[in-house]
C-alpha positions as a Markdown table, in Angstrom:
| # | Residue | x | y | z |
|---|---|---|---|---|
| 1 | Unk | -145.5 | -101.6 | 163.5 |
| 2 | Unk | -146.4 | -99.9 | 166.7 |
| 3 | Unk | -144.4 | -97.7 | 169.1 |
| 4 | Unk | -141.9 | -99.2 | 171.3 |
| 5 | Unk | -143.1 | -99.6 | 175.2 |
| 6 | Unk | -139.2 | -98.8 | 176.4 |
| 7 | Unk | -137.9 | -96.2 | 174.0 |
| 8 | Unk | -134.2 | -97.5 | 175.0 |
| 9 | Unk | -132.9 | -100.7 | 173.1 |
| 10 | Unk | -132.2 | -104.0 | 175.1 |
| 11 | Unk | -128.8 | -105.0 | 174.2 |
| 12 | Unk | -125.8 | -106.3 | 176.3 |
| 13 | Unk | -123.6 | -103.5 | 174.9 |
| 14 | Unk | -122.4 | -100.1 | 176.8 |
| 15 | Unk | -121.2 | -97.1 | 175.9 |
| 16 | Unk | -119.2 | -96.6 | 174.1 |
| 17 | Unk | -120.4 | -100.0 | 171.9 |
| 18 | Unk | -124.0 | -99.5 | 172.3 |
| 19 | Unk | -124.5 | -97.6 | 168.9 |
| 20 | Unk | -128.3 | -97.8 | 168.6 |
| 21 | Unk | -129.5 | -94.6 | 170.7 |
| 22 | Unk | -133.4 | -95.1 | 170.3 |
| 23 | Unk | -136.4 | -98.0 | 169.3 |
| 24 | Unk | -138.6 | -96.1 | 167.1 |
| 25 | Unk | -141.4 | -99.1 | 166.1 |
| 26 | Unk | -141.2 | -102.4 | 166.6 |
| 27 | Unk | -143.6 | -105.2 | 164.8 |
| 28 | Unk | -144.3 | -108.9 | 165.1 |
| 29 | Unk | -141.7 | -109.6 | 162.5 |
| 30 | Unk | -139.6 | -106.0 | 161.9 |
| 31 | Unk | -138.4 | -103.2 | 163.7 |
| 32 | Unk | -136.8 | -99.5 | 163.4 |
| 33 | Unk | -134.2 | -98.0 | 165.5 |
| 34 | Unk | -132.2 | -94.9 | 165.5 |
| 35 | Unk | -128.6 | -94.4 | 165.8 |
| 36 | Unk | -127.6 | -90.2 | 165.8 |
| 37 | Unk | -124.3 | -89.8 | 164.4 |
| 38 | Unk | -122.5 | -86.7 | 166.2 |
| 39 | Unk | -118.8 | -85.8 | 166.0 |
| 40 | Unk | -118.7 | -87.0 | 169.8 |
| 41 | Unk | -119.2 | -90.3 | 168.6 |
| 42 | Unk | -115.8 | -92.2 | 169.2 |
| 43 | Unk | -116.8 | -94.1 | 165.9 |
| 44 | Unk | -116.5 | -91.7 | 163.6 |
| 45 | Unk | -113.2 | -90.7 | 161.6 |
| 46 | Unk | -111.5 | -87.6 | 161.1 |
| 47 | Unk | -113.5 | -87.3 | 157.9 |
| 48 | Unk | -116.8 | -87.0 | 159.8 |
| 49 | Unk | -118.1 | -90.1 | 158.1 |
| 50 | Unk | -119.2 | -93.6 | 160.3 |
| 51 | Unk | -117.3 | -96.5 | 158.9 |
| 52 | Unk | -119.1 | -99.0 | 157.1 |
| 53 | Unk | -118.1 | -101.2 | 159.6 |
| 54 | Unk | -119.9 | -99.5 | 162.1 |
| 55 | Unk | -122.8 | -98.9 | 160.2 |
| 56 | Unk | -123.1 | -103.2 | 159.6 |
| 57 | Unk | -122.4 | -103.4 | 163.6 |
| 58 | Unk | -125.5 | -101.1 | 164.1 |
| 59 | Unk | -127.6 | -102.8 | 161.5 |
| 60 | Unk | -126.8 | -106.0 | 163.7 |
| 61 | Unk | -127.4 | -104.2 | 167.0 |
| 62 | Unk | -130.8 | -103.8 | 165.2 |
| 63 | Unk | -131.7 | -107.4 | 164.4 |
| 64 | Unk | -130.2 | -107.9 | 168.2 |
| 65 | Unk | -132.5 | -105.8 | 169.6 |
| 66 | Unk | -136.1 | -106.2 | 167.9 |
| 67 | Unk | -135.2 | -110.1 | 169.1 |
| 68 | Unk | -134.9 | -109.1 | 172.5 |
| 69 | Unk | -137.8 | -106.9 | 172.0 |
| 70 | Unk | -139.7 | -109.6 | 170.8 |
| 71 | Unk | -137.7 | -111.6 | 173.3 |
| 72 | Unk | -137.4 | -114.6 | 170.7 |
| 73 | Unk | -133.8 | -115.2 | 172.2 |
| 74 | Unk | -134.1 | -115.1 | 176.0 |
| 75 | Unk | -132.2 | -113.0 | 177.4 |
| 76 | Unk | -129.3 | -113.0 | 174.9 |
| 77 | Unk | -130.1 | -111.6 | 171.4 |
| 78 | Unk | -127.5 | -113.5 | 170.2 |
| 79 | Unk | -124.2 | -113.1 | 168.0 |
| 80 | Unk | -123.6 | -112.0 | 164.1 |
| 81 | Unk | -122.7 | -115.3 | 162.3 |
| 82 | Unk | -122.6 | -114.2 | 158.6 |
| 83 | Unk | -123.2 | -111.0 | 156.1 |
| 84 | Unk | -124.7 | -111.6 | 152.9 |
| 85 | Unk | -125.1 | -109.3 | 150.1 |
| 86 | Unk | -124.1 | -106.3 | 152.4 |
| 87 | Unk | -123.6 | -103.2 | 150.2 |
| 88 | Unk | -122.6 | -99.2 | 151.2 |
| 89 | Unk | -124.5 | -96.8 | 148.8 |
| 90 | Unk | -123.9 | -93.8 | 150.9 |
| 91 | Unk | -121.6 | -92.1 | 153.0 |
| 92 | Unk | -123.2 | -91.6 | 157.1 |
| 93 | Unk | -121.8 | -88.1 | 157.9 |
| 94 | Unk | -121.9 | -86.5 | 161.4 |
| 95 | Unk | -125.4 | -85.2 | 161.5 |
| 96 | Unk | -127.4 | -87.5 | 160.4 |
| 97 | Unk | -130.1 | -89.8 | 161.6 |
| 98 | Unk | -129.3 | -93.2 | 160.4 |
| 99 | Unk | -132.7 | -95.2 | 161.2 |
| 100 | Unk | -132.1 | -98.5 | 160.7 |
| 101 | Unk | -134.5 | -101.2 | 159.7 |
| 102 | Unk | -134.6 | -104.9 | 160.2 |
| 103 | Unk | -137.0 | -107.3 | 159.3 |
| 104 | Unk | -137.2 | -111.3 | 160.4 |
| 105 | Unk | -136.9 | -113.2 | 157.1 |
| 106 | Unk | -136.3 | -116.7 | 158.3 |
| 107 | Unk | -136.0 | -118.7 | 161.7 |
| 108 | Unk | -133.7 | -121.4 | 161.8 |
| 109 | Unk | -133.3 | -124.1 | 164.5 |
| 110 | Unk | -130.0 | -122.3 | 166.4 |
| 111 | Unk | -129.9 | -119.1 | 163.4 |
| 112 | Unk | -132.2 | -115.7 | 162.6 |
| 113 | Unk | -132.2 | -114.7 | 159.3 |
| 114 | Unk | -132.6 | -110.6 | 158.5 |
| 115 | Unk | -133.0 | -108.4 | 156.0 |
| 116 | Unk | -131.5 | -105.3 | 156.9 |
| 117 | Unk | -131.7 | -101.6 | 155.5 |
| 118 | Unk | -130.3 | -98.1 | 156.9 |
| 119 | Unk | -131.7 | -95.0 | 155.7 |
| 120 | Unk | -130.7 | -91.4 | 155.9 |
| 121 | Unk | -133.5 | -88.9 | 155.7 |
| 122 | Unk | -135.6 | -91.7 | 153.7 |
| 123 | Unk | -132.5 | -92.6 | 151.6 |
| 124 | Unk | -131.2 | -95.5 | 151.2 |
| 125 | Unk | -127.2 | -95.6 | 152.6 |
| 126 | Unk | -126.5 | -99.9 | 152.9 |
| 127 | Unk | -128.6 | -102.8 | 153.1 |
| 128 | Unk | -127.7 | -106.3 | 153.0 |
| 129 | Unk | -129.0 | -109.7 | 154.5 |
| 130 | Unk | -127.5 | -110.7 | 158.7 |
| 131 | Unk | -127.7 | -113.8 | 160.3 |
| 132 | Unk | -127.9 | -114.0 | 164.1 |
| 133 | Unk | -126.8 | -117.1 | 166.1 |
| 134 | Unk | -128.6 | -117.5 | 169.1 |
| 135 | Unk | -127.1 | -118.4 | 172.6 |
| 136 | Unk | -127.6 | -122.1 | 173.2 |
């Protein structure tokens, strides 16, 4: 993988939706980002951890952007059509850095299939398998 040429990922989201704060590396078939979880963040609970939901939704804002990085999907990087095998291992807390990893598996005719990992401080918190519709 190599270092990003625009440090800021493309996505059509805003603030306060755009979770992904950084591109760290992205390759011809994978890609690394990094979402900073703060007690700003409107995401987090009272608890001080990031929903596993939003931890999914930032693992497809990954596999979002390293497409429009790689810009396989035109302009749009497309919609989340299915989880598969998606699993929390550890809680996100405010504090961390949550880098998350994706990594093309398979192209489809209208679908991207990715394998999906997001890491705290090199361990490993959920992972699991997204498939990205693209626009038509």
């Amino acid at each position: 993988m190599s270092a990003p040429r625009d440090g800021v990922p493309r996505l059509p989201h805003g603030a306060p939706f755009l979770l992904l704060d950084r591109v760290l590396e992205v390759g011809e078939r994978e890609g690394a980002f990094l979402k900073l979880v703060s007690a700003a963040d409107p995401c987090v609970g009272r608890d001080g951890h990031l929903p596993a939901a939003f931890v999914l939704e930032a693992l497809a804002q990954g596999a979002g952007a390293l497409l429009a990085a790689l810009e396989l999907a035109g302009a749009a990087p497309g919609y989340l059509a299915a989880v598969d095998d998606f699993h929390v291992l550890r809680d996100v807390r405010v504090g961390d850095a949550l880098r998350v990893e994706v990594a093309i598996v398979r192209i489809f005719a209208g679908a991207i299939l990715f394998r999906t990992r997001a890491l705290v401080d090199g361990t490993l918190c959920a992972e699991g398998r997204l498939t990205l519709a693209l626009p038509r």
